[in-house]
C-alpha positions as CSV (number, residue, x, y, z in Angstrom):
1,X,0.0,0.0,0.0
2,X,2.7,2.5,1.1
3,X,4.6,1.6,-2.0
4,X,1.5,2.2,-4.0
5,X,1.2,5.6,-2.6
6,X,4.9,6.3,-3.6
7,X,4.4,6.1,-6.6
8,X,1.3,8.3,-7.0
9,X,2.8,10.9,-4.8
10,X,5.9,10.3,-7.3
11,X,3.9,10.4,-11.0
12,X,2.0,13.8,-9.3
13,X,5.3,15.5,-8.3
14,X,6.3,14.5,-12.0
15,X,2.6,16.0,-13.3
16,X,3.1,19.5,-11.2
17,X,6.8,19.7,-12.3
18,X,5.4,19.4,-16.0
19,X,2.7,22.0,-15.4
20,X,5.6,24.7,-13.9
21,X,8.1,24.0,-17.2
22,X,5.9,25.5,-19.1
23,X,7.0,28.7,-20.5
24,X,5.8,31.3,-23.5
25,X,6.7,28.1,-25.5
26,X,3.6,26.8,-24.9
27,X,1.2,29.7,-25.4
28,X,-1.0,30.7,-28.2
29,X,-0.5,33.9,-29.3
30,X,3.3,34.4,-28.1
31,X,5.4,35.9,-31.1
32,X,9.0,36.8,-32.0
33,X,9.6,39.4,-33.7
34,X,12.8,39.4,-35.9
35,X,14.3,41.8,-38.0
36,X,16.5,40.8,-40.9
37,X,18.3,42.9,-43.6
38,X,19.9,42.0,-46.6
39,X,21.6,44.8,-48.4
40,X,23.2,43.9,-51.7
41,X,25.7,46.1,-53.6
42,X,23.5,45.0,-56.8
43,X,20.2,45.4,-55.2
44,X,18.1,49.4,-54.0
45,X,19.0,50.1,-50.7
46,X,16.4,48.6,-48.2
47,X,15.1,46.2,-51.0
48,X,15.1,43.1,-49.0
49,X,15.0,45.1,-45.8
50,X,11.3,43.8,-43.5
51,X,10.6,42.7,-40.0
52,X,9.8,39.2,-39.5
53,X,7.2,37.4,-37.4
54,X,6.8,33.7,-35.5
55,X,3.8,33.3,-33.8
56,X,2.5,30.6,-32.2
57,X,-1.5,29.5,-32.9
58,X,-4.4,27.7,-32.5
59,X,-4.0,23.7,-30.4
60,X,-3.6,20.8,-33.5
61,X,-3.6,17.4,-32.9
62,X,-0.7,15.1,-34.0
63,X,-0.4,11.3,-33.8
64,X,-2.5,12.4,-30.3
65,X,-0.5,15.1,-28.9
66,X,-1.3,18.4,-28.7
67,X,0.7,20.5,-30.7
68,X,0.4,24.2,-31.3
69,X,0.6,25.7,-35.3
70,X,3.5,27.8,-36.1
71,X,3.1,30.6,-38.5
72,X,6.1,32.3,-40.1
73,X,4.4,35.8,-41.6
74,X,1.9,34.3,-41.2
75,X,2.2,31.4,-43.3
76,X,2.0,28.2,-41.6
77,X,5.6,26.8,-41.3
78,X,5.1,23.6,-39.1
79,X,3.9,22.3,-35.5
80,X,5.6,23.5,-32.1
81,X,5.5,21.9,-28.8
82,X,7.2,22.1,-25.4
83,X,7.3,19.2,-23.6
84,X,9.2,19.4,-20.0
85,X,12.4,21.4,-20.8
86,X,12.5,20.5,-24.5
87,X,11.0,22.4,-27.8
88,X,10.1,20.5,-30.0
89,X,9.7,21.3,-33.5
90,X,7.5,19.4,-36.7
91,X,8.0,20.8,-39.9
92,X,5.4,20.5,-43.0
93,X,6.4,17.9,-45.3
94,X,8.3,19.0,-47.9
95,X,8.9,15.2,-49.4
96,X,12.9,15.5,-48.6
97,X,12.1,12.4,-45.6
98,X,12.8,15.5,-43.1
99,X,9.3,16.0,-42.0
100,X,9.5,14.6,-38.7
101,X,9.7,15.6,-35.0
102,X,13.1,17.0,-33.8
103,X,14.1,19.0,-30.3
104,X,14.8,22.6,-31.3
105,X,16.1,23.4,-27.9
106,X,16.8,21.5,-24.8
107,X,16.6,23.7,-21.5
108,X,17.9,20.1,-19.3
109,X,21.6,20.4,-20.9
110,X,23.9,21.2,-17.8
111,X,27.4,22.9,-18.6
112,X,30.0,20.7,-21.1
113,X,27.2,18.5,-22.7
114,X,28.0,18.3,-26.3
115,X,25.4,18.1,-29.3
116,X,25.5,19.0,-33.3
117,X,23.2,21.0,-35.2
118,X,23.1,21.2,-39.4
119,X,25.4,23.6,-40.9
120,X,22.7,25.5,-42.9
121,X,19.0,25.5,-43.1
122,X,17.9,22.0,-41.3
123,X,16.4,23.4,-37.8
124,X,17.0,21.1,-34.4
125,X,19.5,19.7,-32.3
126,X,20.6,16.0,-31.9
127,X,22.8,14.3,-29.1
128,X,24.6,12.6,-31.5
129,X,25.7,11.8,-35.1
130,X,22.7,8.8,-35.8
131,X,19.7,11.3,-34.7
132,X,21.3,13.5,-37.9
133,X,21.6,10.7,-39.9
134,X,17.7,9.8,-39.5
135,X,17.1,13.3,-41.3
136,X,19.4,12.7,-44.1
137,X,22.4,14.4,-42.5
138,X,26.1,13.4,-43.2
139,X,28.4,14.4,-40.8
140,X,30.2,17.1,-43.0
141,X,26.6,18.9,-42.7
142,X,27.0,19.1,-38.6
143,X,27.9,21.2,-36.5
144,X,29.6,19.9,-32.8
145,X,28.3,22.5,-30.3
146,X,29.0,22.8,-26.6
147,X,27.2,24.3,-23.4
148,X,29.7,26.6,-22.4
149,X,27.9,28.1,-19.0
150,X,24.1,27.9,-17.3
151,X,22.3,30.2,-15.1
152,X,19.0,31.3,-14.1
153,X,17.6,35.2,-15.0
154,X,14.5,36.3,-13.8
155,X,13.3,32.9,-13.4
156,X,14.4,31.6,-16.6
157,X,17.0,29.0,-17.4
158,X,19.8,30.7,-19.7
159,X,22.4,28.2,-21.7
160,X,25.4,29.9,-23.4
161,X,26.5,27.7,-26.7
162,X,29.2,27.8,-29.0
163,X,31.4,25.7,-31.4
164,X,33.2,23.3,-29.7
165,X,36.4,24.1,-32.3
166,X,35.1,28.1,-31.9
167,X,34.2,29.0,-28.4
168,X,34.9,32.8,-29.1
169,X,30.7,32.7,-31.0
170,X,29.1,32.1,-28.1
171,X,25.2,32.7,-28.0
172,X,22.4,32.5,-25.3
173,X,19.5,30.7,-25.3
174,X,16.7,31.9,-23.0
175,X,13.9,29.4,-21.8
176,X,10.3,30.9,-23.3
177,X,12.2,33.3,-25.5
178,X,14.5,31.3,-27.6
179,X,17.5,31.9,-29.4
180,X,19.3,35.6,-29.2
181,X,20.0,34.7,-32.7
182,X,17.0,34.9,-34.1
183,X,14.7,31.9,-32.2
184,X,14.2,30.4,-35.5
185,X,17.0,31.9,-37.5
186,X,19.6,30.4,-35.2
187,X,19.4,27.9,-38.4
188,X,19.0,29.6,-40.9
189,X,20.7,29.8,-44.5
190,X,23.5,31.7,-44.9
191,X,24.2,33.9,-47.7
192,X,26.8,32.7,-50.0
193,X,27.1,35.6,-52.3
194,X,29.0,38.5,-50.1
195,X,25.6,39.7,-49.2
196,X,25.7,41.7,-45.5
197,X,22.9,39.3,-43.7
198,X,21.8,40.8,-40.3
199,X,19.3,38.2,-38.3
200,X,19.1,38.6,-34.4
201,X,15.8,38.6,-32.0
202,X,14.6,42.0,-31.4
203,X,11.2,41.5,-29.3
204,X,9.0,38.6,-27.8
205,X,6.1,39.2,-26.8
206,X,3.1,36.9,-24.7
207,X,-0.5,37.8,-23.2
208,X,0.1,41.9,-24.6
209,X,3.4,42.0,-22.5
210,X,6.4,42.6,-23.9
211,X,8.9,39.4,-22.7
212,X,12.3,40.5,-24.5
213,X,13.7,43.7,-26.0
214,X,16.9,44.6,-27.5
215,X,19.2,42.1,-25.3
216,X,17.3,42.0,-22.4
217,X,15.0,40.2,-20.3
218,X,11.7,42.7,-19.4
219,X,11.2,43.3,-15.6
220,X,7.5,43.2,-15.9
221,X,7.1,44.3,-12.3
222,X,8.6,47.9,-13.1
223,X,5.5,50.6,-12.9
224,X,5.1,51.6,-17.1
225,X,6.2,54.6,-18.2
226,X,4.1,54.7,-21.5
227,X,0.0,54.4,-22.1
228,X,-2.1,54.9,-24.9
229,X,-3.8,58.1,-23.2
230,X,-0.5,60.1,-23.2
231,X,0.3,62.9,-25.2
232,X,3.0,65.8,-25.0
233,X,2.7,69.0,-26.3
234,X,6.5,71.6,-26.9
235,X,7.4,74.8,-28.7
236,X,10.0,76.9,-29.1
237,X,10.9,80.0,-26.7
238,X,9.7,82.2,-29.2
239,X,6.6,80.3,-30.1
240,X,6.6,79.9,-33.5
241,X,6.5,76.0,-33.5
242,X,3.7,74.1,-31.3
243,X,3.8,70.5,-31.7
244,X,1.9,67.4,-30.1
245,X,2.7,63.9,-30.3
246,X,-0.2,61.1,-29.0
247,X,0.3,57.4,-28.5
248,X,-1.8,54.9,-30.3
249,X,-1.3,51.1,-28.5
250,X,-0.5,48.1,-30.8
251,X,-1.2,45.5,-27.4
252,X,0.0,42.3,-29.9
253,X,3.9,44.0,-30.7
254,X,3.6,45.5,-27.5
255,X,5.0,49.3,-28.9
256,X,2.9,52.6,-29.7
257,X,3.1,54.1,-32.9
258,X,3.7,57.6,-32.3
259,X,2.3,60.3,-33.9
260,X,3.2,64.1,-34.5
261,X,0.3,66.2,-35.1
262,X,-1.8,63.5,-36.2
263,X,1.4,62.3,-38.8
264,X,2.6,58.8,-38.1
265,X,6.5,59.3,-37.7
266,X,7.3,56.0,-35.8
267,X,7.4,53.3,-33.0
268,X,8.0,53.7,-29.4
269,X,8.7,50.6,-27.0
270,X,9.2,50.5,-23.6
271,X,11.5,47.7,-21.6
272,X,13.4,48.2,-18.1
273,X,12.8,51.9,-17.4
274,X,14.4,52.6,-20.8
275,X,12.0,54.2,-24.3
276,X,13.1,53.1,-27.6
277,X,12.4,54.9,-30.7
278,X,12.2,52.8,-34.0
279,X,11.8,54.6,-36.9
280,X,10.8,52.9,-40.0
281,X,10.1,53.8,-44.4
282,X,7.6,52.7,-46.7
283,X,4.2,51.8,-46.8
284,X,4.7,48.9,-44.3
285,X,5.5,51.5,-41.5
286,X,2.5,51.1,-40.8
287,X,1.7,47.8,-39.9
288,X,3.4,46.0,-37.0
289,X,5.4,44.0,-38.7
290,X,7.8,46.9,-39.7
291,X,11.0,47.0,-40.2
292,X,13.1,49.1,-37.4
293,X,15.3,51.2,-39.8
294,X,16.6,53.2,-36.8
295,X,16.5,51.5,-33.6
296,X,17.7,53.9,-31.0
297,X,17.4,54.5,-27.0
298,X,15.6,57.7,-26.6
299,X,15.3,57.6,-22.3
300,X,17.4,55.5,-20.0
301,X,16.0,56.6,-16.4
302,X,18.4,53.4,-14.6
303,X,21.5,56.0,-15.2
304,X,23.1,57.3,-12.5
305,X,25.7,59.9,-12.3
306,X,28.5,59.8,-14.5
307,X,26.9,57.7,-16.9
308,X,27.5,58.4,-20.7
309,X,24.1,59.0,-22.7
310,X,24.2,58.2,-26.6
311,X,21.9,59.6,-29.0
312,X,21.9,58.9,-32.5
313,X,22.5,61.8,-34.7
314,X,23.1,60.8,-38.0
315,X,23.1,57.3,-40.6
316,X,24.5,56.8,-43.2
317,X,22.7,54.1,-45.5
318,X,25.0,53.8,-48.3
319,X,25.3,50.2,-47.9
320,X,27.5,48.1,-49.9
321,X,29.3,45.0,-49.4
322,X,32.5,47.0,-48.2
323,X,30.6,50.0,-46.8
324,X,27.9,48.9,-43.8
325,X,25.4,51.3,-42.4
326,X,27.0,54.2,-40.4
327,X,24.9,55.7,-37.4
328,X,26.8,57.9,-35.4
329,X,26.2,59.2,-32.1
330,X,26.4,62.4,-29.8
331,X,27.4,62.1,-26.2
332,X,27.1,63.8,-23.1
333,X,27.1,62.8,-19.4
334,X,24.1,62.7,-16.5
335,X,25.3,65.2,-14.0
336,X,22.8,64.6,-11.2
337,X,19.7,62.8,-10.2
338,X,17.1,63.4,-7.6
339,X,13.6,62.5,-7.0
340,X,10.7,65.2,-7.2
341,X,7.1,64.8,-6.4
342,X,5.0,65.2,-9.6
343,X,1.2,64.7,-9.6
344,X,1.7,62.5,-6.2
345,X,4.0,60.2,-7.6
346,X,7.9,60.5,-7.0
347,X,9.5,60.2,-10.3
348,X,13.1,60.1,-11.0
349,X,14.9,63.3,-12.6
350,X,18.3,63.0,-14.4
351,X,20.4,66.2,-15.2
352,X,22.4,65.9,-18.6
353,X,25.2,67.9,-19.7
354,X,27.8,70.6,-18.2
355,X,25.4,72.5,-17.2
356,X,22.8,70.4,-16.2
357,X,21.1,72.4,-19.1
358,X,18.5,69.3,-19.6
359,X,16.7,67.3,-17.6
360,X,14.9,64.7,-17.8
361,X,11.5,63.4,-15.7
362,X,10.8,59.5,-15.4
363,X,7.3,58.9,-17.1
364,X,7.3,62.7,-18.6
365,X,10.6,62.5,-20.9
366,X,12.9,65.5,-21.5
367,X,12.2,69.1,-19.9
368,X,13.5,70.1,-23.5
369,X,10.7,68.5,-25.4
370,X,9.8,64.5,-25.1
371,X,11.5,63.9,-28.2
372,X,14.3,65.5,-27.9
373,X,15.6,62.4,-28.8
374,X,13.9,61.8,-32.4
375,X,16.5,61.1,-34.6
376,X,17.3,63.8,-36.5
377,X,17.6,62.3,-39.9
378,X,15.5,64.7,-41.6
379,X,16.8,68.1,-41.3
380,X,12.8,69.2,-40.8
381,X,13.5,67.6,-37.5
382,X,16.5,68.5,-36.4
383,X,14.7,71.0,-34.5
384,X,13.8,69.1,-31.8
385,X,17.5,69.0,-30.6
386,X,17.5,72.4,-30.2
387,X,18.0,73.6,-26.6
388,X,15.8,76.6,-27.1
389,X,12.4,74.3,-27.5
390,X,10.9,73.5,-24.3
391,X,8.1,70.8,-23.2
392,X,4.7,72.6,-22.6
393,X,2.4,70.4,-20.9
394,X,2.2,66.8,-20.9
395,X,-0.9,64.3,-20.1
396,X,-2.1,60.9,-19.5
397,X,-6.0,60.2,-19.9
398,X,-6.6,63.9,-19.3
399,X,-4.7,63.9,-16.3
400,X,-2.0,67.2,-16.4
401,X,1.6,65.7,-15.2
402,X,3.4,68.7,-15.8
403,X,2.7,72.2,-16.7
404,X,6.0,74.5,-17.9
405,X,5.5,77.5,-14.9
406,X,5.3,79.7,-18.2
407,X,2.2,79.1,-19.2
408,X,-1.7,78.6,-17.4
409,X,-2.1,75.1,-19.7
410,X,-0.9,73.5,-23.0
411,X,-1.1,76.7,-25.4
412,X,-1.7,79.7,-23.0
413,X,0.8,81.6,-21.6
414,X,1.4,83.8,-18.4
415,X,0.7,87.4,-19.0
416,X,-1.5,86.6,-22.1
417,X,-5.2,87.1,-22.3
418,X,-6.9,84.2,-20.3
419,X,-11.0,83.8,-20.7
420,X,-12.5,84.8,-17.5
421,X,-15.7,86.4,-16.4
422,X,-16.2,89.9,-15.5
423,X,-15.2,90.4,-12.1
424,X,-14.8,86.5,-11.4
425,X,-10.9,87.3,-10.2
426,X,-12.1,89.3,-7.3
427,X,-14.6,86.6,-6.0
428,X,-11.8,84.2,-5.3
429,X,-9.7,84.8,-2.2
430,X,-6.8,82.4,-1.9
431,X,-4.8,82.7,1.9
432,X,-2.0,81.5,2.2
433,X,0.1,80.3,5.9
434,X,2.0,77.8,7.2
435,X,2.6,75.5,4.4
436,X,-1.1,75.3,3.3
437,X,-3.4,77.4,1.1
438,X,-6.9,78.3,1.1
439,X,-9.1,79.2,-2.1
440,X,-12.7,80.9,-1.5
441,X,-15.4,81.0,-3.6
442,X,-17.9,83.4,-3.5
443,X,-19.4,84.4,-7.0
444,X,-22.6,82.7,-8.4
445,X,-21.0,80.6,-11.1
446,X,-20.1,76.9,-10.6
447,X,-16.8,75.6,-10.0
448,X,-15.3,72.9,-11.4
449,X,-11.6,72.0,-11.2
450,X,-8.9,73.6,-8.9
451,X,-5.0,72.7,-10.5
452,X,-1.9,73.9,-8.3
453,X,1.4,73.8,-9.8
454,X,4.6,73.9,-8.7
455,X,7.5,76.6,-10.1
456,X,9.2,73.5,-12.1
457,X,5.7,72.1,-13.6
458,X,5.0,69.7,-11.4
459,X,1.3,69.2,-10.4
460,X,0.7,69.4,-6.4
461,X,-3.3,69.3,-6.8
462,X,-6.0,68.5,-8.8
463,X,-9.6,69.2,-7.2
464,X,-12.9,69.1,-7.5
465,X,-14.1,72.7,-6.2
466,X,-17.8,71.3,-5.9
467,X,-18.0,73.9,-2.5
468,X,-16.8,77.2,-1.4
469,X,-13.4,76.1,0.1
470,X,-10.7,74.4,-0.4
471,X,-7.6,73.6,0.9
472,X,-4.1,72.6,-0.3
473,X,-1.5,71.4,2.5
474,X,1.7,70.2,2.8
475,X,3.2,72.9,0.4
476,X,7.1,73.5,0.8
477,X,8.5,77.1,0.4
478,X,8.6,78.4,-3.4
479,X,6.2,79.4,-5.8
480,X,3.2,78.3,-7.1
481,X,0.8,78.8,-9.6
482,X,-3.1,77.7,-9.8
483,X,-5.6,77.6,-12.3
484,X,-10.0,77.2,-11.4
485,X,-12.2,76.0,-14.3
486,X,-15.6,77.3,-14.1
487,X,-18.3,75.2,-14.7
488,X,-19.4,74.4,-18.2
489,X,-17.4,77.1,-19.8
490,X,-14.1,78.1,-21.4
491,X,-13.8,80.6,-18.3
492,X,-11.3,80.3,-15.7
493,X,-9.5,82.1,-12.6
494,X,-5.6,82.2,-12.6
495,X,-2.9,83.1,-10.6
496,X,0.4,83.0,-8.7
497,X,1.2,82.1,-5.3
498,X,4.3,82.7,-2.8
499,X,4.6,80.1,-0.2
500,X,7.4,80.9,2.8
């Protein structure tokens, strides 16, 4: 009896350990986005230039196990399936005896395990020469491969493979994510014809959450600085240029396209406090699958001081088979951080250059403009590296985050006309002592919200003024400035406060 109850206790310890292995391997819906360029010296710049897409489908059943479909573009390229720690991969049947079942990547291999792969085009992994053989494989197509190191990030098991005879191209593998070569292109065809072939993994992305960026693992737990409901409005000191960019969510590719004054200019994505800006050509800029022909980090808000910030400034894509892509960079240095309160929340400020002449707000972008950081490869925006332009306002859902001291909201400034009712300004007495302020109402209109701001933009209150009074504590010494809607109308009551 007791043995019998071993063995139940051991085939459900066995059951729950296969539930926990599985990963993003196993979920419809995950995807891999790739991008992969192939400039020729014969062929129009950015001809075979595109952004491809894995993604894993609907359940199939195969010789009774559940499989999932995989789609290349998609275009159905075969059957995927994770049992345990090993991928396993069925292609379609292309009649060349090589349509069968092979591991794609095995998660269980411990450090100096030894294994071969195909040479070109033929996707999996075998443990030795006979698997290879059972696909057709001599052993001048193979490749001997060795598990140079292990480790766990964020949960996930991380194997580090290279030739055996060529340790110096080593690779990762990441359980759930894949290959950093590519996930699939880890086997794919080389060119043979001096073509410059660029293939790595760029983004994966499960349940609308982006897994993988740019070399690293995503921290999902780290509060987001983007959402579809934000938008940003700068000019110029002299006012000549007002501009708004908006968000628009793409939840499956997990980036926003961005847009500037209702013009599509590119793609934001967000991983591990940083913001990258993609920006991409063509008609197919507009779907998700586009091809990243600038990939560059706009916001990095894990500096600290002393760190160097790079910003792309120009590229060069004259592409030939001697002559790669040039992107070139301008530096400067973060010269101090600090936290500041900004709508309640504490977000993180970084001061950039000698002068600390820009500065940066976590979840608000540059002081300068929020994209400051756009690359400027059209001179019509070139602009927006100008130190003279300056953020305005910025929002999320309607909610103000910051307000430049300069102006009373997103187009107004101080000292210009402001809508306001006869006589309204004298029926609003604001008192101000001991760190708090008071705002009375006493005129017949209706109320409807009370913003403070602080002198660098940051919002200290937002308030229904539904009664006659209302207070505001807690304030430090400085200045302040506050704005009162009226009720239904354009109208509203504005003005400056001085807090000792």
């Amino acid at each position: 009896m007791k043995t019998k109850f071993a063995f139940l206790c051991g085939l459900a310890m066995v059951w729950c350990a296969s539930l926990t292995a599985q990963t993003e391997f196993s979920k419809t819906g995950t995807r891999w986005y790739k991008p992969y360029e192939h400039d020729n010296i014969f062929a129009h710049k950015g001809y075979h230039t595109r952004m491809d897409l894995y993604r894993l489908g609907e359940d199939t059943l195969l010789a009774g196990e559940s499989w999932k479909k995989l789609y290349y573009n998609e275009k159905l390229l075969g059957a995927f399936r994770e049992v345990g720690k090993e991928v396993w991969y069925m292609p379609l049947s292309d009649g060349t005896g090589r349509g069968v079942p092979r591991v794609l990547y095995d998660f269980s291999m411990q450090v100096g395990d030894n294994f071969y792969c195909a040479e070109y085009e033929v996707p999996g992994i075998f443990r030795n020469e006979e698997e290879a053989k059972a696909l057709g494989l001599d052993s001048y197509d193979l490749l001997e491969m060795t598990v140079t190191q292990a480790e766990t990030v964020e949960g996930r098991r991380v194997l580090y493979v290279a030739q055996t005879n060529s340790l110096a191209s080593e690779e990762r593998w990441i359980e759930g994510i894949g290959s950093e070569r590519g996930f699939f292109e880890r086997w794919r065809l080389y060119a043979t014809d001096g073509s410059i072939i660029n293939t790595r993994l760029l983004s994966v992305v499960a349940d609308g959450k982006t897994l993988y960026f740019n070399g690293e693992l995503v921290k999902n737990e780290l509060p987001l600085m983007l959402s579809e409901g934000m938008s940003w409005h700068q000019e110029d000191y002299e006012g000549k240029e007002h501009v708004q960019y908006t968000l628009a969510a793409q939840a499956s590719s997990g980036r926003f396209s961005l847009y500037r004054n209702g013009e599509f200019v590119g793609f934001l994505q967000e991983a591990n406090r940083k913001i990258y800006w993609m920006e991409t050509l063509g008609e197919e800029a507009w779907g998700e699958n586009a091809y990243p022909r600038v990939l560059a980090c706009c916001y990095d808000f894990s500096l600290e001081k002393g760190d160097v910030v790079a910003r792309v400034s120009t590229v060069d894509d004259r592409v030939t088979n001697y002559e790669p892509k040039k992107i070139e960079y301008d530096t400067t240095y973060v010269t101090g951080v600090d936290t500041a309160d900004y709508n309640g929340i504490a977000r993180r400020r970084l001061y950039l250059g000698k002068d600390s002449n820009e500065v940066w707000v976590e979840g608000i972008g540059s002081l300068r403009g929020f994209m400051a950081c756009e690359s400027p490869i059209y001179s019509s925006r070139s602009w927006t590296l100008d130190a003279r332009h300056r953020l305005i306002c910025c929002y999320e859902d309607g909610d103000g985050l910051y307000l430049h001291p300069d102006y009373l909201d997103c187009t107004t400034l101080k000292g210009e006309s402001v809508p306001s009712a006869k006589g309204t300004r004298t029926l609003l007495d604001v008192r101000v002592a001991d760190g708090m302020a008071a705002f009375y109402w006493t005129g017949s209109s209706r109320t409807d919200r009370l913003y403070v701001y602080a002198a660098d933009g940051g919002k200290v209150a937002d308030i229904r003024m539904d009664g006659e009074t209302v207070e505001v504590r807690g304030l430090q010494s400085g200045i302040y400035y506050y704005r009162l809607e009226l009720k239904d109308t354009e109208e509203a009551v504005v003005g400056k406060l001085l807090v000792r």
